[in-house]
PLY file of the C-alpha trace (Angstrom):
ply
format ascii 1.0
element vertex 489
property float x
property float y
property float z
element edge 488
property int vertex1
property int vertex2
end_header
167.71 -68.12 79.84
167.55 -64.39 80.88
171.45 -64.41 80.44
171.41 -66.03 77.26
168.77 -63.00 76.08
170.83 -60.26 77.72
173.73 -61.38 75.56
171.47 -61.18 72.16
170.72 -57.63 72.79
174.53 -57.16 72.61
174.85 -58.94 69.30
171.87 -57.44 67.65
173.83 -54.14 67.68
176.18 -55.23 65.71
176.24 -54.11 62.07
177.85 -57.51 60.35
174.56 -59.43 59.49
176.76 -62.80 58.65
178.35 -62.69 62.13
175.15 -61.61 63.79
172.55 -64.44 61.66
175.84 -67.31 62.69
175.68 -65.64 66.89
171.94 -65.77 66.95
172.12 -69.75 65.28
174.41 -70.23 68.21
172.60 -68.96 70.88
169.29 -70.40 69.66
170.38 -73.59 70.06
171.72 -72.90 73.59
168.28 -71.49 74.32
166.51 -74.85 73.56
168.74 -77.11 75.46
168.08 -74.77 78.49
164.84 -75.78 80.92
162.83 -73.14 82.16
163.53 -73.04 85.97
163.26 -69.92 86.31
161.70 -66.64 85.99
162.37 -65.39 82.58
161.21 -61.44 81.06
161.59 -59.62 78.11
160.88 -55.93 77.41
161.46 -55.50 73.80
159.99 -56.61 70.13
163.01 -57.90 69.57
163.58 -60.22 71.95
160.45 -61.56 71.53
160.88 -62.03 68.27
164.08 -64.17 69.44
162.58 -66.62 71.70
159.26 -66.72 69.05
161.93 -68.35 66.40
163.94 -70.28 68.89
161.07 -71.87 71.51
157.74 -71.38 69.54
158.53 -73.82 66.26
160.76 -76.20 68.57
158.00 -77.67 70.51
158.39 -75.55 73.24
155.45 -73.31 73.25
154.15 -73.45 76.41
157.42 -71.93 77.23
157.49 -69.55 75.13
153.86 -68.23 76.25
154.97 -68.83 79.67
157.99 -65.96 79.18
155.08 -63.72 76.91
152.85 -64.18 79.43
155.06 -62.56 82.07
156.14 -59.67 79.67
152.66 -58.40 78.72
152.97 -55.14 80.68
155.26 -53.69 78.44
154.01 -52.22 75.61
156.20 -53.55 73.03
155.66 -56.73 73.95
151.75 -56.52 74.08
151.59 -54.67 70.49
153.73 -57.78 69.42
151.23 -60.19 70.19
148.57 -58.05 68.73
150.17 -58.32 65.48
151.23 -61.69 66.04
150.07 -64.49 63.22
146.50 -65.40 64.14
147.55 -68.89 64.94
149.74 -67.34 67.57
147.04 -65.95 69.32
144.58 -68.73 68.94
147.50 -70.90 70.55
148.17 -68.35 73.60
144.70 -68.15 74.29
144.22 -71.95 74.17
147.26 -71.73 76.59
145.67 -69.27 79.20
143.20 -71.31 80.95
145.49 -73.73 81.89
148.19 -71.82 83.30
146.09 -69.45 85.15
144.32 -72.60 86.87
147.47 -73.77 87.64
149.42 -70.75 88.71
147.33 -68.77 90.69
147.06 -65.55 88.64
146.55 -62.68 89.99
143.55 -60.33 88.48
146.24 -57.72 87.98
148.31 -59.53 85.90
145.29 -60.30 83.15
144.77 -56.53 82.37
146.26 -57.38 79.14
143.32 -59.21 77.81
141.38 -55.70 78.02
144.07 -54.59 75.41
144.11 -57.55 73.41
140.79 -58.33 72.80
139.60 -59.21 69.03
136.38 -59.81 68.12
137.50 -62.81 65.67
138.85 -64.24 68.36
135.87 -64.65 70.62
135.16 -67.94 71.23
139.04 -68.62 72.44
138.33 -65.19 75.03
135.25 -66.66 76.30
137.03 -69.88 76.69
140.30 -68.62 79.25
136.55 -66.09 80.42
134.93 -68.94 81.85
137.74 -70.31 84.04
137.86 -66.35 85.43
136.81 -66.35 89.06
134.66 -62.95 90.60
137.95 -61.07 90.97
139.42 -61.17 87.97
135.90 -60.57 86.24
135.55 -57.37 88.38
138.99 -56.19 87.51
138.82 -56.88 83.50
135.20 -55.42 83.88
136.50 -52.23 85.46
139.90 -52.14 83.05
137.46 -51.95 79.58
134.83 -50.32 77.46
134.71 -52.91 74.97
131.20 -53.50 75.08
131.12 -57.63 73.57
133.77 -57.93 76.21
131.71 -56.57 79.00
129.27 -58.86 78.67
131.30 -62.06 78.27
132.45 -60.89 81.90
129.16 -60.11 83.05
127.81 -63.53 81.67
130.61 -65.02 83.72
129.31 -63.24 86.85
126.25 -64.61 86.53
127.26 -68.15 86.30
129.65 -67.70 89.36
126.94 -66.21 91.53
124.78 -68.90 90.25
127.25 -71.59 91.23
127.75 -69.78 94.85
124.48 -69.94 95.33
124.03 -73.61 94.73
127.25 -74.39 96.83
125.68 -72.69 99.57
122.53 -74.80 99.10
120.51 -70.77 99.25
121.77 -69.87 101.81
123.98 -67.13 99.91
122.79 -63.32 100.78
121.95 -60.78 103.10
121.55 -61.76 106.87
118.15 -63.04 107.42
115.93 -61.95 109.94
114.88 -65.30 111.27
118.28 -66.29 113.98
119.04 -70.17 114.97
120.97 -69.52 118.08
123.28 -72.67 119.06
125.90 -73.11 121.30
128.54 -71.82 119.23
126.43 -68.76 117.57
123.62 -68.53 114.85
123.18 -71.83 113.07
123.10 -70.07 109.44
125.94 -67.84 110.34
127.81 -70.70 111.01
126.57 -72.88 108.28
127.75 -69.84 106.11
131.19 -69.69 107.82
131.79 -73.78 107.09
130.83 -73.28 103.33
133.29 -70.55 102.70
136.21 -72.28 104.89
135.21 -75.15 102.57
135.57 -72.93 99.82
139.33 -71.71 100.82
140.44 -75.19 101.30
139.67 -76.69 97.87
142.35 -78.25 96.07
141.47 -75.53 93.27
142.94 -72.81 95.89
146.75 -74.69 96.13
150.10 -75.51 93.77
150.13 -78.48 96.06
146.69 -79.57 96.94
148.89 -82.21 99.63
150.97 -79.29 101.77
150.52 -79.05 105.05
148.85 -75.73 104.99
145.97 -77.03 103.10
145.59 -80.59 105.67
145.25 -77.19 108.26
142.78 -75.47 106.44
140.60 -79.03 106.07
140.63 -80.06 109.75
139.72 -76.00 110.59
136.77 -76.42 107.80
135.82 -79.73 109.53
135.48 -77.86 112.86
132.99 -75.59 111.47
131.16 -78.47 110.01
130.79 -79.55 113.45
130.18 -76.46 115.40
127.13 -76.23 113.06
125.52 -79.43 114.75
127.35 -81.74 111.61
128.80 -84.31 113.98
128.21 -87.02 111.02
129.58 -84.55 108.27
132.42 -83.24 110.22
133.66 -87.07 111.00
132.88 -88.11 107.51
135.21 -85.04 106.51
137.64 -85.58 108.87
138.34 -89.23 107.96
138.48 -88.19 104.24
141.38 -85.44 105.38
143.49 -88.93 107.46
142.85 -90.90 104.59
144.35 -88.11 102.34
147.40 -87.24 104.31
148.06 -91.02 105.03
148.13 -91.63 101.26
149.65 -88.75 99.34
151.70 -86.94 102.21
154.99 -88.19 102.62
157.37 -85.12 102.72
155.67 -82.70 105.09
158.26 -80.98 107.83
158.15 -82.26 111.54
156.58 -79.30 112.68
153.87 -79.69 110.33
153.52 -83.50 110.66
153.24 -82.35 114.52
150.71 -79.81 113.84
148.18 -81.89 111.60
148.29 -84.77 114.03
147.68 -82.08 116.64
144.53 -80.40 115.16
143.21 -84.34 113.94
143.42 -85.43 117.79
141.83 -82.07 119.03
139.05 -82.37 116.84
138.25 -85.99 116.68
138.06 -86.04 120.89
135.06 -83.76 120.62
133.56 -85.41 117.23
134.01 -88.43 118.04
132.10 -89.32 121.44
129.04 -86.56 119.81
128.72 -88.92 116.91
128.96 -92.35 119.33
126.17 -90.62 121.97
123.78 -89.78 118.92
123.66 -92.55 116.69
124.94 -95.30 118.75
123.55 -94.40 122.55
123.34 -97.57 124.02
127.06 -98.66 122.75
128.53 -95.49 122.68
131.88 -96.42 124.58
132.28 -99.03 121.89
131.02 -97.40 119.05
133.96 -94.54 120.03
136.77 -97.11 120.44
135.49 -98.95 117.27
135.78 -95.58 115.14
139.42 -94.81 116.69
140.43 -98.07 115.93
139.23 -98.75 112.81
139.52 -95.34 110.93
141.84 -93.76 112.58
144.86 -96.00 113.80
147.27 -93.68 113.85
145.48 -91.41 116.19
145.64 -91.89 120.02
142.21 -91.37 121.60
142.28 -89.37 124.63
141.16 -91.23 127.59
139.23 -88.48 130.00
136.76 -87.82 126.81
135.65 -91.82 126.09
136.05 -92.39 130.00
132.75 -90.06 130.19
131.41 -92.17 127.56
131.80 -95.02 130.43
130.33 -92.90 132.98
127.60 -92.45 130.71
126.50 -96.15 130.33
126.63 -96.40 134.05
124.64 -93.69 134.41
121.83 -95.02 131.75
121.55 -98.41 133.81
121.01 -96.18 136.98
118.14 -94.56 135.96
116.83 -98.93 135.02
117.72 -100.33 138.42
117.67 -98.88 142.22
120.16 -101.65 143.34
122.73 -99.79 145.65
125.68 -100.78 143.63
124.40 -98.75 140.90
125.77 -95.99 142.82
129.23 -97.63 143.88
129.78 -97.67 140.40
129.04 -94.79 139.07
131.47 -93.32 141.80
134.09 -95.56 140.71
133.96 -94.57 137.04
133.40 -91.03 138.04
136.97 -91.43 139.86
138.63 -92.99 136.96
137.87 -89.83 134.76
138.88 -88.01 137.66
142.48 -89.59 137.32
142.64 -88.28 133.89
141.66 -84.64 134.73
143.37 -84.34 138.25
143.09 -80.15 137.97
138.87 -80.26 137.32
136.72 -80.34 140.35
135.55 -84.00 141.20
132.75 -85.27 139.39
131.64 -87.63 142.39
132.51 -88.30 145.68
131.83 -90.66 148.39
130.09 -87.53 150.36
128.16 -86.96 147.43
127.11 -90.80 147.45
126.80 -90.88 151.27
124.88 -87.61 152.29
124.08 -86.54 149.05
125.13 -83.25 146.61
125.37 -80.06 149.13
123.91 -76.63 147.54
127.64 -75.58 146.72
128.72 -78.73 145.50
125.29 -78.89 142.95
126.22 -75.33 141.69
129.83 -76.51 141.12
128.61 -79.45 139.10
126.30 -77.73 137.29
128.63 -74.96 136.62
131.53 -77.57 135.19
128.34 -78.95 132.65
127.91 -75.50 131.07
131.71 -74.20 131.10
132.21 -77.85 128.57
128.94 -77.13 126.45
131.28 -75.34 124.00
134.56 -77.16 124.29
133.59 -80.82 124.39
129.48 -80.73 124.02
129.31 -84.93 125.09
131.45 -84.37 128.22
128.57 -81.34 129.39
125.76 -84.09 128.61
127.31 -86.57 130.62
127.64 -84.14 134.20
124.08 -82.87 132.59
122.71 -86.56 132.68
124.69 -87.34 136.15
122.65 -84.15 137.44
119.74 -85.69 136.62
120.56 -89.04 138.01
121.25 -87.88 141.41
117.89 -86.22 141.57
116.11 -89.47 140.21
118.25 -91.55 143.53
117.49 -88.79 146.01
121.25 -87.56 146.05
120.37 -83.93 145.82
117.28 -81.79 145.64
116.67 -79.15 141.94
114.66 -76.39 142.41
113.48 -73.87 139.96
116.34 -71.77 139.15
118.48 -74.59 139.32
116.34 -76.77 137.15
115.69 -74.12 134.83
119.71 -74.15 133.89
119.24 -77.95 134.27
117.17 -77.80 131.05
118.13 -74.98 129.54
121.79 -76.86 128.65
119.77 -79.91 127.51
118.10 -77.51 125.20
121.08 -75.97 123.85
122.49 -79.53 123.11
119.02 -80.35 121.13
119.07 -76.73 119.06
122.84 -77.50 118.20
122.22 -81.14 117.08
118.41 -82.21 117.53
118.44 -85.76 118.86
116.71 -88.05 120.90
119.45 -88.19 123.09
119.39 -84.67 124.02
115.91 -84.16 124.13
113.18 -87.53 125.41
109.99 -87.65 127.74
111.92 -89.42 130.58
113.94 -86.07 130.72
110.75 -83.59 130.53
108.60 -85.76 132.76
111.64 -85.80 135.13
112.54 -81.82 134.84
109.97 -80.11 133.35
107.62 -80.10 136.79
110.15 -78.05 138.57
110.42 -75.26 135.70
108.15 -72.57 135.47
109.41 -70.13 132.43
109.70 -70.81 128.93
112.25 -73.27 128.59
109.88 -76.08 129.47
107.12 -74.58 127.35
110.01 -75.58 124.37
110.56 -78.75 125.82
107.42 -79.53 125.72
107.26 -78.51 121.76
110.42 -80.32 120.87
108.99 -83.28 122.30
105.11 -83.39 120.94
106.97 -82.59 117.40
108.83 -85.50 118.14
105.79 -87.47 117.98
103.67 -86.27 115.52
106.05 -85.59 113.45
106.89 -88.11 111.62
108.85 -88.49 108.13
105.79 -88.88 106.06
104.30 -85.68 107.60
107.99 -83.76 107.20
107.59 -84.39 103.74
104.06 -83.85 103.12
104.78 -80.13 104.74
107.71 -79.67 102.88
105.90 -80.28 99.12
102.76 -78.52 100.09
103.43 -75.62 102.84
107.11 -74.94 102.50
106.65 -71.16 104.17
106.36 -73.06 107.58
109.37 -73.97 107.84
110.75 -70.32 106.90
108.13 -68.52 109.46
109.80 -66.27 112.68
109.53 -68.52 115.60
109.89 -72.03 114.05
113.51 -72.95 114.81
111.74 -76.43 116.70
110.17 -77.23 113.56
113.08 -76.61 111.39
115.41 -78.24 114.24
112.78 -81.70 113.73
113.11 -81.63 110.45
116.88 -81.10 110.40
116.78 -83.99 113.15
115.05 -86.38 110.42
117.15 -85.90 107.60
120.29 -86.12 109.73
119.23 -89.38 111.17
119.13 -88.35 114.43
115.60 -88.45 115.35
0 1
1 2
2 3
3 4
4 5
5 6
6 7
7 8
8 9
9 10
10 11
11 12
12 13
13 14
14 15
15 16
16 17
17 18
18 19
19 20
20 21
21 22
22 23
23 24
24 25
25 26
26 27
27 28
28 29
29 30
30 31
31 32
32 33
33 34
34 35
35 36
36 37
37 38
38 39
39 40
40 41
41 42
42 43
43 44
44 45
45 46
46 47
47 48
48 49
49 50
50 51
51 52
52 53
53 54
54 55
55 56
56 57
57 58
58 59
59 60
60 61
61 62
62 63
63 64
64 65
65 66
66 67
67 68
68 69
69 70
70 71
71 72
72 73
73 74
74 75
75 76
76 77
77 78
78 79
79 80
80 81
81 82
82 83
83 84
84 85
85 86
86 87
87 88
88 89
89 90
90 91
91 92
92 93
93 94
94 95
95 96
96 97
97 98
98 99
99 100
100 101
101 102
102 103
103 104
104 105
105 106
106 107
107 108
108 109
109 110
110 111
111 112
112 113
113 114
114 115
115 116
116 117
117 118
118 119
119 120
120 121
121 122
122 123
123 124
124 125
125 126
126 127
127 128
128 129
129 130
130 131
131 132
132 133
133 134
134 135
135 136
136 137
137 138
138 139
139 140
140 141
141 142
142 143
143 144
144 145
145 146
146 147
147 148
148 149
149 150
150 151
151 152
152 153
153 154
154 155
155 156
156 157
157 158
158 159
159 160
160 161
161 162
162 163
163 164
164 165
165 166
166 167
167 168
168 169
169 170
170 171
171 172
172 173
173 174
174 175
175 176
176 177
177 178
178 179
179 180
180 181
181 182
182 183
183 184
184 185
185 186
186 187
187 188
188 189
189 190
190 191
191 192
192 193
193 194
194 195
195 196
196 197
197 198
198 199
199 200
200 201
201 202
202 203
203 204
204 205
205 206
206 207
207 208
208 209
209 210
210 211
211 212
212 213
213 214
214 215
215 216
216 217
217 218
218 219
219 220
220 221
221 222
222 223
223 224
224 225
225 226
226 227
227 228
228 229
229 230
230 231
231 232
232 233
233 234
234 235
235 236
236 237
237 238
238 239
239 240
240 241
241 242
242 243
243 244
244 245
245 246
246 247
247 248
248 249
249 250
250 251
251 252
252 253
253 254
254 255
255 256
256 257
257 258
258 259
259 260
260 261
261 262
262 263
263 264
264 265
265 266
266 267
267 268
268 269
269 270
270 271
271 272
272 273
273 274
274 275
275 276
276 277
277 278
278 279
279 280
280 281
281 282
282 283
283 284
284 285
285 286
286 287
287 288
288 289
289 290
290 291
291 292
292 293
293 294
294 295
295 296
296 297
297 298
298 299
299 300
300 301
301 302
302 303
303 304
304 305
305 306
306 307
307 308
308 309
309 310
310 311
311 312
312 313
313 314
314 315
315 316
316 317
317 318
318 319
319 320
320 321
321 322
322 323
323 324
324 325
325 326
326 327
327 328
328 329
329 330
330 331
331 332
332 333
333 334
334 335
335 336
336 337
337 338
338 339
339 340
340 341
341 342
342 343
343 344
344 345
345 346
346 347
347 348
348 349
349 350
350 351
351 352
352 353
353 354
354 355
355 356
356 357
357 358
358 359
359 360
360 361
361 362
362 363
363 364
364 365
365 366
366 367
367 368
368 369
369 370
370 371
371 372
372 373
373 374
374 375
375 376
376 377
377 378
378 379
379 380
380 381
381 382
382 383
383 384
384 385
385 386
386 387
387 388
388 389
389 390
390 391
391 392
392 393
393 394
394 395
395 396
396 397
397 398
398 399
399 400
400 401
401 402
402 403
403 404
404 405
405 406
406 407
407 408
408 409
409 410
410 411
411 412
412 413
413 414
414 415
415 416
416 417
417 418
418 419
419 420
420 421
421 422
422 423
423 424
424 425
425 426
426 427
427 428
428 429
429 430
430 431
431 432
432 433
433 434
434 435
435 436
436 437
437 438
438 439
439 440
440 441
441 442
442 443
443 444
444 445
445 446
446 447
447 448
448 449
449 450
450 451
451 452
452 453
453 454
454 455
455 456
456 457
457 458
458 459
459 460
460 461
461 462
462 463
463 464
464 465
465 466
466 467
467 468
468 469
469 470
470 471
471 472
472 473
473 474
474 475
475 476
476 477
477 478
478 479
479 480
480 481
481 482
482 483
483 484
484 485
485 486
486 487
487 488
């Protein structure tokens, strides 16, 4: 098209009107058979007024407004629209909120609507106004004095920060002074940090809402959903995201392909086995392979993660039984996770089972438990609860310093996701003796909270003295009642 205009600015110099009125039929007709493929600009009244009498009244206005909308920083092309028929302008601002939703304006490029504004056309402004996000509010806001205009913007802030602050469920604001510390920072902060990576990835944000970039963006969202304690969320997420990219992603790049299945079987080998551990405990194993299998068939599972899962139910029957084979097994399916992590230090070994856990090889074990409390959370439980386990059978001797980390991991587990599993009286009555400092003071919170307090009372406090739940110092009462409505408790 932008050839096709170049060559009517030659003709329109010329001074025989006949010749010039048969070029122009000519060349208008060319103009409609061509598609618009391409980036197309004009600079003059003139041309304008060309494409208005060859695109606008052939059924091709969107084109035409696409071509205007591009050309609006030059003057003559602005004070053309400005004296345009009024049905013009109704139609290009009917046209606006479309293609800026689909085209990913930039607040720059709308400065024009600070020039153009009409007061008979207000209900069309406040129309393409309320599809404006805070940017391009700001921008306009800061680009005019037009004081009916100002406050269709402002109106428009309102309503956005009104929306944010829903999405964010009130948690939108200044830093509070109250902290939630978890294993992976400040529960709020993070909870924060998931709703704005949430935010990024909407479909709203993408051309393609199917690329590969965006499938990147989810899975990184669905990590913060879990690093803020989410396990049921961030699995529920993720298997939204497979379903997705199964369905409506066909013509992504190797690489990319590569890449998503990448950051799906990173994730899901840490989301996974949490969500199997905390709301199926006594199947977890199963309840892991079930969720692979059945959700997610085109993922491999990793075997060292679900082989912990195995140690796990080994170890649960230990602490039910003092038969001696109890502890054959457990070394045998400590050595088959062994086999799948040849470069970590052994979890068992037959000296261990024989003569029991030296001093060195306790602070080894323990020290593997809290290096994975970040990087996979169910894997640290596991050499947390074989810790444990080999105290209960007389295989090795905590002490106070010692037990104190002991419980202090288990605690960092139950502030992260509060759950029985984490957190029981078997485990307090077990530890808590040999701890002398505040960490078994808080154990000894979580777990009386656990028992009194139950739904009826959650809600009961909730209706009638909301402020305790908001008071410095209550992160166990807010971590119960997060428990509850999670499921987990």
């Amino acid at each position: 098209m932008q050839d096709i205009l170049g060559q009517y600015q030659h003709i329109s110099e010329n001074d025989d009107i006949f010749t010039f009125w048969e070029q122009e039929l000519s060349m208008r007709t060319a103009l409609r058979r061509r598609a618009l493929t391409t980036a197309v600009m004009v600079d003059s009244t003139a041309q304008v007024d060309f494409l208005y009498r060859s695109l606008y009244y052939a059924g091709r206005k969107y084109d035409f407004f696409k071509i205007l909308f591009s050309s609006l920083r030059f003057m003559p092309v602005l004070q053309w629209l400005v004296h345009a028929p009024a049905q013009v302008m109704d139609d290009f601002l009917s046209f606006l909120p479309w293609y800026i939703l689909n085209s990913r304006v930039k607040p720059a490029d709308l400065e024009f609507m600070a020039r153009i504004y009409q007061e008979e056309h207000r209900p069309a402004f406040e129309a393409v106004i309320n599809i404006l996000d805070q940017d391009s509010c700001l921008h306009l806001t800061s680009r005019t004095a037009n004081a009916e205009l100002r406050r269709l913007l402002k109106a428009r802030q309102a309503t956005l920060q009104q929306m944010r602050m829903e999405s964010y469920y009130g948690l939108e604001g200044p830093p509070r002074n109250n902290s939630f510390p978890t294993l992976y920072g400040d529960k709020v902060e993070l909870i924060r940090g998931a709703l704005e990576q949430l935010q990024h990835s909407s479909a709203d944000n993408f051309s393609d809402p199917y690329q590969a970039d965006r499938f990147l963006l989810q899975i990184e969202a669905a990590e913060m959903v879990f690093k803020c304690g989410l396990a049921e969320d961030s699995l529920a997420f993720l298997l939204d995201i497979y379903s997705d990219y199964q369905q409506k992603n066909r013509l992504v790049e190797i690489m990319s392909d590569h890449k998503i299945y990448k950051g799906l079987h990173q994730l899901l080998r840490a989301v996974i086995p949490v969500y199997s551990l905390v709301y199926d405990p006594l199947q977890a194993y199963a309840c892991a392979r079930h969720l692979y299998e059945q959700y997610f068939p085109l993922i491999s599972p990793e075997a060292a993660p679900l082989q912990y899962l195995k140690l796990w139910e080994v170890i649960t029957a230990g602490f039910r039984t003092d038969a001696p084979d109890n502890l054959l097994e457990l070394l045998y399916t400590a050595k088959k996770a062994e086999q799948f992590r040849p470069a970590e230090l052994p979890l068992l070994t037959e000296e261990d089972i024989g003569r029991g856990l030296s001093p060195q090889r306790l602070e080894e074990l323990l020290g593997n438990g809290e290096e994975k409390l970040s990087a996979l959370p169910h894997e640290a439980f596991v050499v947390l609860e074989l810790i444990r386990l080999l105290h209960y059978k007389k295989r090795t001797t905590l002490h106070g310093k010692t037990a104190s980390r002991l419980l202090g991991a288990y605690l960092l587990l139950w502030q992260w996701l509060p759950c029985r599993t984490f957190m029981h009286s078997d485990l307090l009555d077990q530890i808590a003796p040999l701890v002398d400092n505040n960490s078994r003071y808080q154990a000894q919170r979580i777990i009386d909270f656990m028992h009194t307090m139950t739904s009826g009372r959650l809600k009961s406090e909730l209706a009638t003295r909301p402020q305790l739940f908001r008071q410095k110092g209550e992160n166990i009462r807010r971590g119960i009642l997060a428990g509850r409505l999670m499921g987990a408790l």
